[in-house]
Every structure is written in C-alpha cells, then in structure tokens.
C-alpha positions in Angstrom: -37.4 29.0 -80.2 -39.1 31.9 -77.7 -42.8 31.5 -77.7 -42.9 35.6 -78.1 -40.3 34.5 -81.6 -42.8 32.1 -82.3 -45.7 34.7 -81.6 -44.1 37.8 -83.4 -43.1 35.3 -86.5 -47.0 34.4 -86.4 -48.2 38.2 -86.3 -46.0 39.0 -89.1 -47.8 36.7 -91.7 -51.1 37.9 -90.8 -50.1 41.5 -91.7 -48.4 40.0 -94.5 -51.6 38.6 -96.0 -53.9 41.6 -94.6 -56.6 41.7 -96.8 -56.9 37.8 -96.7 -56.7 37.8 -93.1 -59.6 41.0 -93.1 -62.3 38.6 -95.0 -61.5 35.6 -92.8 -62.0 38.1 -89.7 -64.9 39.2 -91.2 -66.7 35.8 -90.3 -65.7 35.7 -86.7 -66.5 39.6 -86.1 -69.8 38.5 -87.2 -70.5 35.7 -85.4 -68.9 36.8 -82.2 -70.9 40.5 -82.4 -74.2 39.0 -83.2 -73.9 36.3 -79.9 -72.6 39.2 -77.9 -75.3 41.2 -78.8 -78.1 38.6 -77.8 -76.2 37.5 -74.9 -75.9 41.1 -73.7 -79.7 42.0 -74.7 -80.9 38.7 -72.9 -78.7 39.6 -69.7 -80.3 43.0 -69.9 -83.9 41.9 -69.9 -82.9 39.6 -67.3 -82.1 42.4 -64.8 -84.5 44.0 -66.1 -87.4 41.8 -65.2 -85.7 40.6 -62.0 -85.8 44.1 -60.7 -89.2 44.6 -62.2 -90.8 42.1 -61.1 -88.9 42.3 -57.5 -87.5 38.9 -57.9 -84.7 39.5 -55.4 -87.6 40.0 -52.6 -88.9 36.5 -52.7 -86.0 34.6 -52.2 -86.1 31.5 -49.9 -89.7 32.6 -48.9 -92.7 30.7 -48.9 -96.1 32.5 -48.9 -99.4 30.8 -47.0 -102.9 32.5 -47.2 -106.2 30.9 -45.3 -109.1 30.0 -48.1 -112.2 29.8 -46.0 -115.5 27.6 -47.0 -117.9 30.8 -46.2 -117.4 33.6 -48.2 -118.9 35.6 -45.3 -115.9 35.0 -43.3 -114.2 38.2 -44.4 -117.2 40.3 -43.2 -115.7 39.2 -39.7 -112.2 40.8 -39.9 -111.1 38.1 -37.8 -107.0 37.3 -38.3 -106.5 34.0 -40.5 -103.6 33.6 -38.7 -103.1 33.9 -34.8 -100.4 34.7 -32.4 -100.1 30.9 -31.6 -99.9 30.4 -35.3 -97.3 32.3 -35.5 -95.3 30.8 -32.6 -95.7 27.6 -34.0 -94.4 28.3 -37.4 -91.4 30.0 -36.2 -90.5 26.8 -34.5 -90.4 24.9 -37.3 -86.9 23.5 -38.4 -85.9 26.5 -40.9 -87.9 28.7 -40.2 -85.7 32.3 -40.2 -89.0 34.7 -39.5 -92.8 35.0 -39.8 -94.9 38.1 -40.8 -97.8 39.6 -42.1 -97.9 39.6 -46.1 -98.4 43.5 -46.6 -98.5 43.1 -50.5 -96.0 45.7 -50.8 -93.6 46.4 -53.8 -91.1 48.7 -54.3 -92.1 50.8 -51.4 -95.8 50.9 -52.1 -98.8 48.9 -50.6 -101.3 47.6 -52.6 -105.1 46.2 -51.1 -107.9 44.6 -53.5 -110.8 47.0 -52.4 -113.6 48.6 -54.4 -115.4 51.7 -54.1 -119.4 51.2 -53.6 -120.8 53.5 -56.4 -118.5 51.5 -59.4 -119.0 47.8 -58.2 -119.2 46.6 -61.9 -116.2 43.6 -63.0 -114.5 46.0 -65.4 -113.3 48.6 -62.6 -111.9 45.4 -60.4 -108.3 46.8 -60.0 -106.1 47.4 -56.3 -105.7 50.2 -54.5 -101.9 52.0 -54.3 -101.6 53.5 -50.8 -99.0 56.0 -51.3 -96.7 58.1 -48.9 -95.4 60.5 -51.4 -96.8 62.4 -54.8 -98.6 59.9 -56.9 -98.7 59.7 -61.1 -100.0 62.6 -63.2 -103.8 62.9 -63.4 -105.5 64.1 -67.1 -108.0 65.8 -64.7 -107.7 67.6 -61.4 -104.6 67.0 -59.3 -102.8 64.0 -58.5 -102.1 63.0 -54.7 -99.1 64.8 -53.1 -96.9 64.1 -49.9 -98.6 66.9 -47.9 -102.1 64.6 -48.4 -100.6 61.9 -46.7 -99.2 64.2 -43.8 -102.5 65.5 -43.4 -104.2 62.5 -43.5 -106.9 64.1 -46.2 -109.6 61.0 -47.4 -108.8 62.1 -50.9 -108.7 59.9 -53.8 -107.7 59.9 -57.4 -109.7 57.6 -59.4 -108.7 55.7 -63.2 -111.0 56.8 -66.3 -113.0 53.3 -65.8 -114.0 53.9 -62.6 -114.9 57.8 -63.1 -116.8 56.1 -66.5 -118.8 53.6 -64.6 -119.7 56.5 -62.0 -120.7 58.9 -64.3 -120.6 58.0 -67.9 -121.3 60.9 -69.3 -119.1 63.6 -68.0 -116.8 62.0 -65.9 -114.7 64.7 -65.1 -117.3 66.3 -62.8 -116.6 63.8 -60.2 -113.3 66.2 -59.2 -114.4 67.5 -56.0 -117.7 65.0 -55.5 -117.7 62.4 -52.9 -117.6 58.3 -53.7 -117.8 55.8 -50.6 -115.1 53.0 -49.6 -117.0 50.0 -46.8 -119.2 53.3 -45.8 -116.3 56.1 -45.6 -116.7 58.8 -47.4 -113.4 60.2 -50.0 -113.6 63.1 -52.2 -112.0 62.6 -55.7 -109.7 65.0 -56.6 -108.5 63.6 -60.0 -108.7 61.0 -63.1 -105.4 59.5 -64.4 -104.9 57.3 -67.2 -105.4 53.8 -67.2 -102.5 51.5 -66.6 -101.3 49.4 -69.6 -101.7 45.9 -68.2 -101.1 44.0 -71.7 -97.2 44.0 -71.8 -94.8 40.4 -71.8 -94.3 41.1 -67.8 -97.3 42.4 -65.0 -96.7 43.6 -61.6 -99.1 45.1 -59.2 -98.6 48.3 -60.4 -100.3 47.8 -63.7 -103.2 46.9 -62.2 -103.9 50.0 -59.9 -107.2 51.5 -60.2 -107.3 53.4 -57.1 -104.4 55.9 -55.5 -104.7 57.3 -51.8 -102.9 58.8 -49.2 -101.4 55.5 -47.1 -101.9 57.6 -43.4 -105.6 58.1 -44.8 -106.5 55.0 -45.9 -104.6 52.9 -42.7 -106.5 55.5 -40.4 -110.2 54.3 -41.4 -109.3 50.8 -42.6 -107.4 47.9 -41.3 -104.8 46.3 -43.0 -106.0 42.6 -44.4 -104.7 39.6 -42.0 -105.2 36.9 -44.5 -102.1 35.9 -46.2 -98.2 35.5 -44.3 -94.5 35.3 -45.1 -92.5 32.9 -44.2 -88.8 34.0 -44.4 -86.3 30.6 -44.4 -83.2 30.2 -43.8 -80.7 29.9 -46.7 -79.8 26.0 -46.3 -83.5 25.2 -45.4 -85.3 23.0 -48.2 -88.1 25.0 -49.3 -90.1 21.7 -50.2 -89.6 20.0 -46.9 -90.3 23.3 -44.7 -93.3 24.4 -46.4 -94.6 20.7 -46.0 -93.8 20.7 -42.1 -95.8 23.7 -42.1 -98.7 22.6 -43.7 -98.8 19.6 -41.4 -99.0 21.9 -38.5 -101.2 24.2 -39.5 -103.6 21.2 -40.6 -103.7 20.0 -37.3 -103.3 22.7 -34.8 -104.5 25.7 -37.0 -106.5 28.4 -35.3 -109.2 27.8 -37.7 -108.3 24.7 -39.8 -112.4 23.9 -39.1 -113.1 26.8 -41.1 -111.4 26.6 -44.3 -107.8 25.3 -46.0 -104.5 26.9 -45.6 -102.6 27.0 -48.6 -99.4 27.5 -49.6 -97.1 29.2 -52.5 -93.2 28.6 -52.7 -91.9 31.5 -54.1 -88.4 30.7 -53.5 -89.4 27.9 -56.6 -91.4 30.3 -58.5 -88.4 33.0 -58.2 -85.9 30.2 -59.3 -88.1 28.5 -62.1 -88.6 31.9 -63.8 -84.8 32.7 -63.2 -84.1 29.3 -64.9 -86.5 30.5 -68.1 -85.1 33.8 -68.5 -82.0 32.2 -68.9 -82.7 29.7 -70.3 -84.1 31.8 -73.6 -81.0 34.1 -73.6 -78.8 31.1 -74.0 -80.8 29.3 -76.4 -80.8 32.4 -78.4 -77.0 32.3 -78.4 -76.5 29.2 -79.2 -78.5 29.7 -82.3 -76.2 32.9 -83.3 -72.9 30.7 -82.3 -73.5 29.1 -85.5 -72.3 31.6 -87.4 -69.3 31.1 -85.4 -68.7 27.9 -86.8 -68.9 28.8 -90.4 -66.6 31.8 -89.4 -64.3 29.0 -87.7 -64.2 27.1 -91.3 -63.1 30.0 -92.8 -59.8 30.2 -90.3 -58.9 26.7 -90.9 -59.2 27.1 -94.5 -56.9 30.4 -94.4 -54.3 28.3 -92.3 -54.2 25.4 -94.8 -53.6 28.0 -97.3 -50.7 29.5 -95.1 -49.4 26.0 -94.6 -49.7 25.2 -98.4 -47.7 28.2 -99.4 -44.5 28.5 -96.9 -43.6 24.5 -97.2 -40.0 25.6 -97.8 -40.1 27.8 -94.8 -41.4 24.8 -92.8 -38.8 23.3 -94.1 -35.5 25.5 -94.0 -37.0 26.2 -90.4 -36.9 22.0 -89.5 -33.5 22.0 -91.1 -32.3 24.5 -88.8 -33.6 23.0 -85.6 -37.1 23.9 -85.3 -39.2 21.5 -83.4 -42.2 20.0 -85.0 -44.0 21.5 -81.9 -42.5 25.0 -82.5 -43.8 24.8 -85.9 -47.5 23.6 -84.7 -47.3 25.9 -82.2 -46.7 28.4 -84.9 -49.2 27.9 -86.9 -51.7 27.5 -83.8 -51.2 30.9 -82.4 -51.4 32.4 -86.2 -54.8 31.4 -85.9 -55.6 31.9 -82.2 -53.9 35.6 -82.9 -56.3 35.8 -85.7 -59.6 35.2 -83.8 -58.6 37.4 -80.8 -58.5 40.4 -82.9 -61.5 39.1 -85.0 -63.1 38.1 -81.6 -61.9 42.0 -79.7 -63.8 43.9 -82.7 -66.6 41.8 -82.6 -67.3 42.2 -79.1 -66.8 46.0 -79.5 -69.6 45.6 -82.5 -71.6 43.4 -80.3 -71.8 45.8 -77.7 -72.6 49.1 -79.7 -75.1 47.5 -80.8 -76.6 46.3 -77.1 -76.2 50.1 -76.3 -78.5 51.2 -79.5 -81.1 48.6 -78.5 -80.9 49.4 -75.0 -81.6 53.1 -76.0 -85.3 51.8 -77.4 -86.1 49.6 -74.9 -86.9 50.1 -70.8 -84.0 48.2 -69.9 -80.1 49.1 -70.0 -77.1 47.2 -71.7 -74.1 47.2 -69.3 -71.0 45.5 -70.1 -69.7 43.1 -68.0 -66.8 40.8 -66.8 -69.3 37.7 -67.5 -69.4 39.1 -71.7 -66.1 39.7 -72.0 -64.8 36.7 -71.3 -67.5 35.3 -73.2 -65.9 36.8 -75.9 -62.1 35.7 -75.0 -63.0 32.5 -74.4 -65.2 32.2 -78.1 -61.9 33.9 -79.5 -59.5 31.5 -78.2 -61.7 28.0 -78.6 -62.7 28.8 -82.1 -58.5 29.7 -82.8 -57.4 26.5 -81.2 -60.0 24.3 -82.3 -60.2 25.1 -86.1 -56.2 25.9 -86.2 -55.5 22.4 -84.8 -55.3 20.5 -87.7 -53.8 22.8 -90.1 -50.7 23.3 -87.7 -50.6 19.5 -87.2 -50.5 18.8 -90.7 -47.8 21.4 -90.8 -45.7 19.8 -87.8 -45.7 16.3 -89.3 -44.3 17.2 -93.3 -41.2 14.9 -93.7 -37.6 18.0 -93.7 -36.9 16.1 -96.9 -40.4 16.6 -99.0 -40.8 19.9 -97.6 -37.1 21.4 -98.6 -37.5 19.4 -102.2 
C-alpha cells in the first residue's frame, strides 16, 4: 500500500471522528501555543537586551584599566598606558588590536565628571557628549546639532543637580553659569531624571550631564586610563588576558605606581548570553508539560481508534496489508493529528507574542528557529505517544481480529 493511501486512509478517520479529534487537539494547541509563546517572548527579550546592553560590541575583547595607589595620580593627566605599552600588547600571541577605551555606546560618549557648585553624592551621574539634538528638557531648551557645530560651552543639567544648585527655584539656573575643572558652561535647560531602577542598566540611565561633544573635547581631554583589547576569534580569552597581565606586571610603564587590572568581557558577554537563555528554556520546559498531558490525550484517542475498527484491521490483514502498513497507519493518524494541533498552536502562540510585544519595549518576530520548534514538538509528540497504540494494532492475530 502507497504511503499517500496509507496517509489519505489516516486523514479520513480524523474527519470522521471531528469533534473527538477537536478535544484531543485542544491539548496539544495548548501546550504547543503556550511554549511558543514563552519561547518567542524569551527570544525577544533576548535581542532585546543584547542590543540594549550592546552585547555584540564586546565580543572577544578584553578590557584593562590602571588602579593607582595615590588617588592624586589623576590630578597628573599622565596616560596609564604608554605608546610602548601599547607595542607590547599588540605583540602578544592573539592580540587583533589595541585602543583607547572611549566609553562609548551606541554612538555616544560618556565621561564620569562633576560640575563644582553640585559636588554632593546624590548628583554623582556621567556626562553624555553628544553630536546631535539631545532628550527633551522640562525647562529651557535641550542641546541641538548646531551647539555642537559651534562649539557653544552650553549644558543641560538633570533636576538633581539644578536641586542641589539651587533648591529653591531651580529653574532660574537657565541662562546662569556652573563651572566644570574651572571652565565656565552656561545651562540652558533641566530634563527629567533618568529611570535607573529597571531589570537591565546601561550608561544611559545614568546620565546627569548632556553637552555638545566638539565643546566639551575642546576644553577637556579625553581620560587615558582604561584600554581595549580586540582578540582574535580563535585566541583564548583566558590565556591572552593572562599573557598580558604578565607583561604589563613586569614591563609596565608605571607598574611602580599602582595595579593593572583586567575585565574579560568576551566571558561576561557569553555568561550573560548563557543566562538569558538559559531562563527562556527553563521557562519552556516548564510549559512543555502541558505537552505531555496533551500527548496522553492522543494516545488515548488512538487506542480508541484501534479498539473500534478491529475488523477493518482485520479484513485489511486478510487482504494483504502488512503489519507495518497497518502501524504505519495508525502512526501517521496521530502524527497527522498533532501537526494540525501543533500548526494552530503555533499560530496561537505567536498572536499572542505579538500582543505582548505590543506592551513591552521589545518586538516578537517569528522565526525559522520557532517554527520548527513547533514541527519538530508536532511530530515527536505524534510519533512518540502514537507508537504503541499502532503497535498494538500491527501485532492483533487476522484470526481474533476478523472473529
């Protein structure tokens, strides 16, 4: 017998029995919508937070910064790291590149800098050098692109800085004058404070301070403290940064004068890659076990199926049928079952991934990776809870069944 035979002879018995068929679908449409859903959600965040965060930038880097003993050391704007330094890290086994560590994120620079009249711990924040219009202000103007043309020492100021400058009425610092290491910038607006309480930080929640980049980079230099070192992609993070660390310990510009340490982000990057994942498919796992109870319910509907066409089984033996062509029947009755159970549940699964995604910050996008998920969940769950039904079916003696 044809396998399309087989497969059309299958189909026919599930329309047969539709509203049977409908409640044992019901299970698996569940179960495979609600671990779509998750799956898709947590795949979501994950982008999400990759791209917020700027994951992608930090791969197969390793980040070093010079911890001195004297705190007075920065009032010497001497370079932690020297031109030999450099030399002799980019000569190190696996080593791709060396540079400065500008602290920049998604196309902005940010410094840790303070402004003299508001030196209290609560206005602690960085500064956003910016080379186009800035965020909305609740008083005055916010910067714009022709500021940083111009190179105008303007500044616009959070509400807990312009509080701690003038607590009172802050808002008549707009147009007044505050100082930055002796410079003199004149505020031309307040914003908002940035919301620095949420699951996932970046720099940007932690600006207290916008100014023009030219104007800032004009009257103050950029800090030399901190470098990135860019491997190559077969280099071993652990064993480069390590060979670095030696050298620097011993030939250092100015080992005598502090500790160079060392961050490998690469590790960081891939540890928090490994947790983000890591919570999407424990969360799925959870939801697949409605998948099993939904799996029960098919085996229990092909017993039943078996149960009630014995003399079919039979007449069909009699006539030549194969005992594989009648487990093979009775197998793709349920595989058949759970793809269409399995299609609308991923269709569920997704419409609801594109509600959440409409009340959340990140997107849901369907993807090869899901639907196959979803095929492959279909497929297992029809093999694996159809097996022993059909088997029992294949092995029924011609002469007890046709009795």
């Amino acid at each position: 017998m044809r396998f399309s035979e087989i497969w059309k002879t299958s189909l026919k018995s599930i329309l047969k029995n539709k509203r049977r068929s409908f409640l044992t679908m019901i299970g698996l449409i569940i179960g495979v919508s609600s671990v779509i859903t998750i799956f898709s959600i947590g795949r979501g965040f994950e982008r999400y937070a990759a791209d917020f965060i700027g994951l992608d930038n930090y791969d197969s880097s390793v980040y070093f910064n010079f911890a001195p003993k004297d705190q007075s050391f920065y009032e010497t704007n001497l370079a932690s790291f020297s031109e030999i330094d450099f030399e002799r890290i980019e000569n190190v086994d696996g080593v791709k590149s060396v540079e400065y560590y500008d602290n920049e994120e998604k196309g902005a620079k940010y410094y840790s800098q303070q402004i003299d009249e508001a030196s209290t711990a609560s206005t602690q924040g960085s500064f956003k050098l910016l080379g186009s219009d800035g965020t909305e202000t609740i008083y005055g103007r916010k910067i714009k692109s022709t500021d940083n043309i111009n190179r105008n020492k303007v500044i616009v100021i959070n509400e807990t800085i312009a509080k701690a400058i003038k607590k009172d009425n802050p808002e008549s610092l707009i147009g007044k004058s505050v100082t930055i290491q002796g410079q003199l910038f004149e505020v031309i607006g307040i914003m908002e404070d940035r919301d620095n309480s949420g699951f996932i930080s970046t720099q940007e929640d932690y600006v207290v301070v916008e100014v023009p980049s030219a104007s800032y980079e004009e009257y103050f230099e950029s800090p030399k403290d901190s470098i990135l070192v860019k491997l190559d992609t077969v280099a071993d993070p652990k064993l480069v940064t390590k060979d670095i660390e030696k050298m620097l310990d011993k030939y250092g510009s100015l080992r005598n004068m502090g500790a160079y340490e060392s961050q490998d982000l690469a590790g960081q990057v891939s540890q928090l890659r490994m947790i983000l994942t890591g919570i999407t498919a424990i969360v799925s796992i959870i939801g697949g076990i409605s998948l099993f109870i939904s799996g029960i319910g098919v085996m229990n509907m092909i017993y039943i199926s078996v149960s009630e066409r014995t003399k079919e089984i039979g007449v069909r033996r009699a006539m030549g049928g194969t005992k594989n062509n009648i487990m093979m029947q009775f197998l793709l009755e349920g595989i058949t079952l759970t793809l269409i159970g399995g299609a609308i549940g991923y269709a569920f699964g997704m419409l609801i991934g594109y509600v959440v995604g409409m009340v959340t910050p990140f997107t849901i996008v369907p993807d090869f990776f899901t639907a196959m998920l979803a095929l492959i969940l279909s497929i297992g769950i029809g093999i694996i809870f159809s097996w022993l039904p059909a088997k029992s079916a294949a092995k029924k003696d011609i002469v007890s069944l046709i009795r």
